[in-house]
C-alpha positions in Angstrom: 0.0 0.0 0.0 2.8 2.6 0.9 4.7 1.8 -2.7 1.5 2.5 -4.6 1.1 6.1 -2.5 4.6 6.7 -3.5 4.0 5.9 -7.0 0.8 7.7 -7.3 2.1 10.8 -6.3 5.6 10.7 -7.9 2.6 10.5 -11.6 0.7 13.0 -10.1 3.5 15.7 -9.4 5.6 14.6 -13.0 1.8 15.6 -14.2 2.3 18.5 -12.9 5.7 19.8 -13.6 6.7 18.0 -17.1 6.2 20.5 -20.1 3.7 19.9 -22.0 2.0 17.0 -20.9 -1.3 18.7 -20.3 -1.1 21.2 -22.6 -1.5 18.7 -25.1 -4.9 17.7 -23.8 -8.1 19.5 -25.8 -10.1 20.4 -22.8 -13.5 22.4 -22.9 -14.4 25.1 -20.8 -16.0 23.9 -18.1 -18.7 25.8 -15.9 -20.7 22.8 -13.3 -18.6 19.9 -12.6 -20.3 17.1 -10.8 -18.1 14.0 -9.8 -18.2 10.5 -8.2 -15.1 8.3 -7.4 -13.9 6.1 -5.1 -11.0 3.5 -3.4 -9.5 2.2 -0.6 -9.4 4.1 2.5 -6.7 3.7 5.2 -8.0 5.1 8.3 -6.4 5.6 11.8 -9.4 6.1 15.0 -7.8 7.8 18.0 -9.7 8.7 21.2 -8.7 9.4 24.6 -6.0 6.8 25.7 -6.1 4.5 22.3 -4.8 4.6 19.0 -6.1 1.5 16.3 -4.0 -0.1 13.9 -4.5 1.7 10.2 -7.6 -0.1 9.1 -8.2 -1.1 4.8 -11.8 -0.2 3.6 -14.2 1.2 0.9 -14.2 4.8 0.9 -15.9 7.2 -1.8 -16.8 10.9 -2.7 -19.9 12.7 -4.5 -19.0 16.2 -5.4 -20.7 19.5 -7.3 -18.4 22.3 -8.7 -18.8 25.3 -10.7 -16.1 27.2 -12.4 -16.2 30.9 -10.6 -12.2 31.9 -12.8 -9.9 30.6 -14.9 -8.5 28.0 -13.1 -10.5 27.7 -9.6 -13.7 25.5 -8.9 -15.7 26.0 -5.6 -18.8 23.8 -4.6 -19.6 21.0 -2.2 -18.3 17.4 -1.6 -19.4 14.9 0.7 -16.3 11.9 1.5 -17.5 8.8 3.6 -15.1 5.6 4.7 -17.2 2.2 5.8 -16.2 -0.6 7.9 -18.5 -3.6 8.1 -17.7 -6.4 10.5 -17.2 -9.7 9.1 -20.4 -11.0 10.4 -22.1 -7.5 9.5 -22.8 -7.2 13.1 -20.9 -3.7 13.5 -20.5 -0.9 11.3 -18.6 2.8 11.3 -18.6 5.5 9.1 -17.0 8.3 8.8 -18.1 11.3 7.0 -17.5 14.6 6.3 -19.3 17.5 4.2 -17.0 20.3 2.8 -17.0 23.3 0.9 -14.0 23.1 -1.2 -11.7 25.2 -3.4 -10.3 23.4 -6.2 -7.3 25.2 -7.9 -5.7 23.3 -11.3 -1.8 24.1 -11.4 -1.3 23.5 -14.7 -4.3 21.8 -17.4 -5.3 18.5 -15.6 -3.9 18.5 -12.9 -5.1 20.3 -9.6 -4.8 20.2 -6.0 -8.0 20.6 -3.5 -9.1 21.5 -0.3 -12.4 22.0 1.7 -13.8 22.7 5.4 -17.2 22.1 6.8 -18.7 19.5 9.1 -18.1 15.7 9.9 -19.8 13.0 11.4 -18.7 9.4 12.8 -21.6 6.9 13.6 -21.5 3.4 15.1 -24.0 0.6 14.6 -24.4 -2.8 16.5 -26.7 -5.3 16.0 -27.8 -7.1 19.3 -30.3 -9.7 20.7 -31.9 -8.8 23.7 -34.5 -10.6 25.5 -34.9 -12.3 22.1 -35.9 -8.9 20.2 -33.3 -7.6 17.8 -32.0 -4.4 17.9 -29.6 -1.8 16.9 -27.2 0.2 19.3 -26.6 3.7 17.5 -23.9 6.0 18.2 -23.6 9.3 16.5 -21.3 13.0 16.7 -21.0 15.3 14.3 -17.3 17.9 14.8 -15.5 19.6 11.9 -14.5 18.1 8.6 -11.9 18.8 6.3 -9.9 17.4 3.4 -7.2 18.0 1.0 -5.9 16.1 -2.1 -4.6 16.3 -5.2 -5.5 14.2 -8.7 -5.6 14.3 -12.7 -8.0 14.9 -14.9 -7.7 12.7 -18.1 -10.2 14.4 -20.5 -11.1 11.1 -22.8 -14.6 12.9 -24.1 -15.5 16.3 -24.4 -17.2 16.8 -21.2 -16.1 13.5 -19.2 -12.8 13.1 -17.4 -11.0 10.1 -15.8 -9.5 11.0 -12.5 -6.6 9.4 -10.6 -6.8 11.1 -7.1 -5.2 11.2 -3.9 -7.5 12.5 -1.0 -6.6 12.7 3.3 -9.9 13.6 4.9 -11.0 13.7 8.7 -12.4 14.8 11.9 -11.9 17.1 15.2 -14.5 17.8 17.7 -16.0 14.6 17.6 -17.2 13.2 21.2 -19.2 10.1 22.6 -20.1 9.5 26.1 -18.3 6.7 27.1 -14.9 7.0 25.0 -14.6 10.9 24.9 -12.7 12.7 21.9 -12.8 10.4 19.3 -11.4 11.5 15.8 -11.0 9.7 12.3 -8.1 10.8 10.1 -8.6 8.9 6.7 -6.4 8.3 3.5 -7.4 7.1 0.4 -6.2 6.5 -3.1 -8.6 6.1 -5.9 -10.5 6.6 -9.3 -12.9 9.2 -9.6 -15.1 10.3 -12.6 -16.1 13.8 -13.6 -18.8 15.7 -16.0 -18.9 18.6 -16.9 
């Protein structure tokens, strides 16, 4: 997992920094970007007193953009990582919701960054006195993320997106653990329209 990070963003930056590479590419002007895209998500969970192993799971963004300059998007995005049990017993998300600036350092490529709210949610699945039920736990603190990807134009207003993307939370609190933050990487394949 750590040699395909290194590898992803070694391509990202020569994206970035080799002449014209992506001035080559015949973009169109774009004015509403919408985008979907997702991969694995390495997350670490710390609370008071406890710090978990880096955990592997599915982990996927929804975003809507609009051009405002040459250059710069703004808009929304909402990023989510999901861990399921084997049995399907548990589950925990994390989420967060964003505003976001997206600025494109040369044609394709671009780095991002947003700030807005987050939320981390429990689930457990019990049998009690022989009636099934479902333990929620729920806190909402602030959100952020920050990443960086390339846009592979391959249509006129459809782009393949290699991305890089480090989201997470602070504020976050439950009752019987205290603090307890998610900081989340991920590495993945997005698509965009525009």
């Amino acid at each position: 997992m750590r040699s395909a990070r290194v590898l992803l963003f070694v391509g990202l930056f020569a994206f970035a920094f080799v002449p014209g590479v992506a001035q080559a590419q015949d973009q169109p002007v774009v004015r509403f970007i919408v985008g979907i895209g997702g991969g694995q998500g390495s997350a670490s969970l710390r609370c008071d007193g406890c710090l978990t192993a880096k955990q592997n799971e599915p982990s996927g963004y929804f975003r809507v953009g609009r051009l405002i300059r040459s250059g710069l998007v703004v808009g929304g995005e909402i990023d989510t990582w999901l861990q399921t049990s084997d049995d399907g017993d548990q589950r925990f998300n994390v989420s967060t919701a964003d505003a976001f600036g997206q600025w494109y350092l040369r044609r394709g490529f671009f780095v991002t960054g947003g700030i807005g709210i987050s939320r981390i949610q429990t689930e457990i699945d019990i049998v009690q006195q022989g009636l099934p039920l479902t333990v929620l736990q729920s806190d909402t603190g602030l959100g952020f993320h920050a990443g960086a990807g390339y846009e592979f134009q391959f249509a006129p207003h459809t782009a393949f997106i290699p991305f890089a993307t480090f989201f997470g939370t602070q504020g976050v609190e439950f009752a019987d653990t205290g603090p307890f933050n998610a900081y989340v990487f991920v590495l993945g394949i997005g698509l965009s329209l525009n």
